[in-house]
PASEBA-1860 file (N, C-alpha, C; in nm, 3 decimals):
! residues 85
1> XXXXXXXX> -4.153/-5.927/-3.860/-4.182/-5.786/-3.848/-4.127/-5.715/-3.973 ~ -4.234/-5.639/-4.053/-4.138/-5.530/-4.117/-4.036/-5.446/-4.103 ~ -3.981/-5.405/-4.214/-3.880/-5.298/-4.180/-3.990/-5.183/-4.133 ~ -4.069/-5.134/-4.141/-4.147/-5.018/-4.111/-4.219/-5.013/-3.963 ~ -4.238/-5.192/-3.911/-4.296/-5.186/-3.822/-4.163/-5.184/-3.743 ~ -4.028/-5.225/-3.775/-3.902/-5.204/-3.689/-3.918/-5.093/-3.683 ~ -3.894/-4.955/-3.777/-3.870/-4.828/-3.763/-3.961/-4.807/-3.659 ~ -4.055/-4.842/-3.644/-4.167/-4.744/-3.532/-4.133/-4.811/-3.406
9> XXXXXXXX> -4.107/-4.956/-3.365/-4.084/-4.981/-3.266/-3.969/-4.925/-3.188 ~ -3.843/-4.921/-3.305/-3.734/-4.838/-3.237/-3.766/-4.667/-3.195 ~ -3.808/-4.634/-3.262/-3.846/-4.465/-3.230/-3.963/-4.456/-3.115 ~ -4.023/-4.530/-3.103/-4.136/-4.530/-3.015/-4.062/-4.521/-2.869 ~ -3.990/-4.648/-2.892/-3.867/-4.703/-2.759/-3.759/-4.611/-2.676 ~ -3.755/-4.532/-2.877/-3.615/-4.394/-2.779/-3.677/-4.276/-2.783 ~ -3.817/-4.265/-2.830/-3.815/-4.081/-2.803/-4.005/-4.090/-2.768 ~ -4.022/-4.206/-2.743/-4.188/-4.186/-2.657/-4.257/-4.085/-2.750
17> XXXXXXXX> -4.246/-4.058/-2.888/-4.346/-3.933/-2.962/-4.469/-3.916/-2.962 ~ -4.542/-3.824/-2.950/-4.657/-3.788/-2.933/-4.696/-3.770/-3.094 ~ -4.632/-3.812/-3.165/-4.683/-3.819/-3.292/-4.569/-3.922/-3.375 ~ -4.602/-4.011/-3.432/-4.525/-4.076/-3.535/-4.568/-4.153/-3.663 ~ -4.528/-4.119/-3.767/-4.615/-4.172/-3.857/-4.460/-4.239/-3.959 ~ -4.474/-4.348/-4.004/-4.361/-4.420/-4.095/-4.472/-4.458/-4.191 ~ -4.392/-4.397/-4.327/-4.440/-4.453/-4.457/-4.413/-4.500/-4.540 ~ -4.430/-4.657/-4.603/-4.335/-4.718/-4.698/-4.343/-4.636/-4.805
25> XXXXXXXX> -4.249/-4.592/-4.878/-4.239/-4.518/-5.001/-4.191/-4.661/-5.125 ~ -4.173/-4.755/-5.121/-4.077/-4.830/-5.183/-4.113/-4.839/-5.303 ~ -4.287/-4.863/-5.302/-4.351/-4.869/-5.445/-4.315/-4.740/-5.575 ~ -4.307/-4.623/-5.478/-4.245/-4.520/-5.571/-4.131/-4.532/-5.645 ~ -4.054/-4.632/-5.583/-3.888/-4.597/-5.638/-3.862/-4.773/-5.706 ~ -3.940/-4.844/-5.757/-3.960/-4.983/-5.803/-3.878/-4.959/-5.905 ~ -3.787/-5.020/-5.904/-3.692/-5.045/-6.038/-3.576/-4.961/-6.064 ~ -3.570/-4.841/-5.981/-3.473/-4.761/-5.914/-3.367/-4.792/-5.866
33> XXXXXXXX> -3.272/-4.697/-5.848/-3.124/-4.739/-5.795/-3.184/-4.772/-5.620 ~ -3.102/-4.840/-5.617/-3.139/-4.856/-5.403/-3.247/-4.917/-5.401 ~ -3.383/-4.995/-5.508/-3.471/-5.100/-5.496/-3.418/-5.167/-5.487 ~ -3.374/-5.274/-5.361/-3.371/-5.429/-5.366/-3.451/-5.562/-5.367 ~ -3.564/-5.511/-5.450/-3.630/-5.588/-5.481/-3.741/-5.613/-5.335 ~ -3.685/-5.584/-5.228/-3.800/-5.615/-5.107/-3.978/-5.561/-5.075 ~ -3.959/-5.402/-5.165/-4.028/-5.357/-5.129/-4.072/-5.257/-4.997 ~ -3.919/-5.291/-4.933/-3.861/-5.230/-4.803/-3.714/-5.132/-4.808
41> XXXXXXXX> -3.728/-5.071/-4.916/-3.633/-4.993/-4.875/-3.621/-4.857/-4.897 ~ -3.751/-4.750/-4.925/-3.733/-4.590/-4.926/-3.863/-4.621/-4.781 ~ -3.832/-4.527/-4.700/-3.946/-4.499/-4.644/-3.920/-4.339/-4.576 ~ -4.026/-4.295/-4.529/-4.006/-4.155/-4.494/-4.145/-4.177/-4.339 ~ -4.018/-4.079/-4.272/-4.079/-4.040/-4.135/-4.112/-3.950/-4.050 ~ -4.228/-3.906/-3.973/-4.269/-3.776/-3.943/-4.282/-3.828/-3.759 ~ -4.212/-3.761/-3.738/-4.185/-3.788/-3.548/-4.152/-3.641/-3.507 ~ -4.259/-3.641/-3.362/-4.281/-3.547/-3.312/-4.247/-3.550/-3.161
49> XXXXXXXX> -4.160/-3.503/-3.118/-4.117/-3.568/-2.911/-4.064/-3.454/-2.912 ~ -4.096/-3.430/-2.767/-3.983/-3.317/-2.685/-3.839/-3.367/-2.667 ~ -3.807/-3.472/-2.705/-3.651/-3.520/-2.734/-3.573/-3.423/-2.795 ~ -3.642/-3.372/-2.844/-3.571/-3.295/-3.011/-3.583/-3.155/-2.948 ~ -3.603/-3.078/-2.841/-3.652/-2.985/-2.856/-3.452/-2.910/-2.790 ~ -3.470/-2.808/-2.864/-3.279/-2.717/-2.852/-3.243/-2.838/-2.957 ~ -3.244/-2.910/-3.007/-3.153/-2.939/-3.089/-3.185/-2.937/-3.233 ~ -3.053/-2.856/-3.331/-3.072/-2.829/-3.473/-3.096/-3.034/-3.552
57> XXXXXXXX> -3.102/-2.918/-3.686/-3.153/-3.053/-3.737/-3.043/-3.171/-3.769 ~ -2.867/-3.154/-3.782/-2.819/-3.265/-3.826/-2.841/-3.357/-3.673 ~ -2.804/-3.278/-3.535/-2.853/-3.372/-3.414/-2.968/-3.429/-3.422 ~ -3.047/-3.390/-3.456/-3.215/-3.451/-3.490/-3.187/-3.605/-3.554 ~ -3.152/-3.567/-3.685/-3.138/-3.691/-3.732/-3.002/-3.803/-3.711 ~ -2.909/-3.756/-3.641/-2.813/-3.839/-3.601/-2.895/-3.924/-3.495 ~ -2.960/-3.834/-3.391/-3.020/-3.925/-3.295/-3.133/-4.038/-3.346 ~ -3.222/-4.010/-3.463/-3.281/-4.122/-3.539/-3.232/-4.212/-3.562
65> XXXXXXXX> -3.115/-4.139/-3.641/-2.970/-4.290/-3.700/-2.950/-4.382/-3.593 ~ -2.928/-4.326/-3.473/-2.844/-4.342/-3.353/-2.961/-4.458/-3.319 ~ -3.098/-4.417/-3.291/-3.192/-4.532/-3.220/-3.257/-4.605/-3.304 ~ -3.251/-4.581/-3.484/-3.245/-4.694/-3.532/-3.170/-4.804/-3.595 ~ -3.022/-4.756/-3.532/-2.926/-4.860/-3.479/-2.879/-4.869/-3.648 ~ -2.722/-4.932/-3.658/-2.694/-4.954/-3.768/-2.746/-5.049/-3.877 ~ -2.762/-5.103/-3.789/-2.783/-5.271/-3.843/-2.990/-5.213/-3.972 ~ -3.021/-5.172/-3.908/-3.185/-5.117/-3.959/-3.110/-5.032/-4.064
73> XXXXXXXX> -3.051/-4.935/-3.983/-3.030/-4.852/-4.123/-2.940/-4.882/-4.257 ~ -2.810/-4.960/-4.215/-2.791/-5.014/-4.336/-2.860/-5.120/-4.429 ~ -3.005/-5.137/-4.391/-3.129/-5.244/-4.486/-3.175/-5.096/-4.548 ~ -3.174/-4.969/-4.529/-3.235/-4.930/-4.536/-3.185/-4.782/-4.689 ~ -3.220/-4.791/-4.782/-3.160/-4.696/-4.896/-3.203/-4.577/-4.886 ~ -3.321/-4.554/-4.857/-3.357/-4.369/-4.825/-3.481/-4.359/-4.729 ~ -3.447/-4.268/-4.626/-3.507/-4.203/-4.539/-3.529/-4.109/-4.500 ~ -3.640/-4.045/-4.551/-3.623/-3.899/-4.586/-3.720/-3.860/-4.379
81> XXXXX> -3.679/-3.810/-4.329/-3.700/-3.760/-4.199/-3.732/-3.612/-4.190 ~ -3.872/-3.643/-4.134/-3.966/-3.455/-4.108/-3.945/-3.480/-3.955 ~ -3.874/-3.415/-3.879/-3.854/-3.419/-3.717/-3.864/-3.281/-3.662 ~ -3.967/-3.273/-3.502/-3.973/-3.142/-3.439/-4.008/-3.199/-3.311 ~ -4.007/-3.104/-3.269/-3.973/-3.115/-3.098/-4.159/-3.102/-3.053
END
């Protein structure tokens, strides 16, 4: 499994979104600080659930951090996160 198809399975799992879209960015940042050569490591994500809804944005993305577990996110060098309720 990819890292990208991990990201969606975990978010799918903790916040059921009615919208989710994960996009490898990696090709952009090729030869960049934080490329490890995989091809897996900028990606950016647009998730949409009533999970999120009363909560500001650092809770938003702690709870991302939170359900895509450490272990994913430390493979992971930048994740730029668009989140709404």
């Amino acid at each position: 499994m990819t890292r990208a198809e991990e990201i969606e399975t975990r978010l799918r799992a903790a916040f059921a979104p009615r919208e989710l879209i994960v996009e490898n960015q990696s090709n952009r940042h090729a030869g960049h600080s934080g490329d490890d050569g995989t091809g897996e490591s900028h990606f950016a994500v647009r998730i949409r659930a009533t999970g999120f809804a009363g909560q500001n944005r650092l809770a938003r993305h702690r709870a991302v951090h939170k359900a895509l577990g450490p272990d994913l996110v430390g493979e992971i060098h930048a994740l730029a996160l668009d989140i709404d309720a």
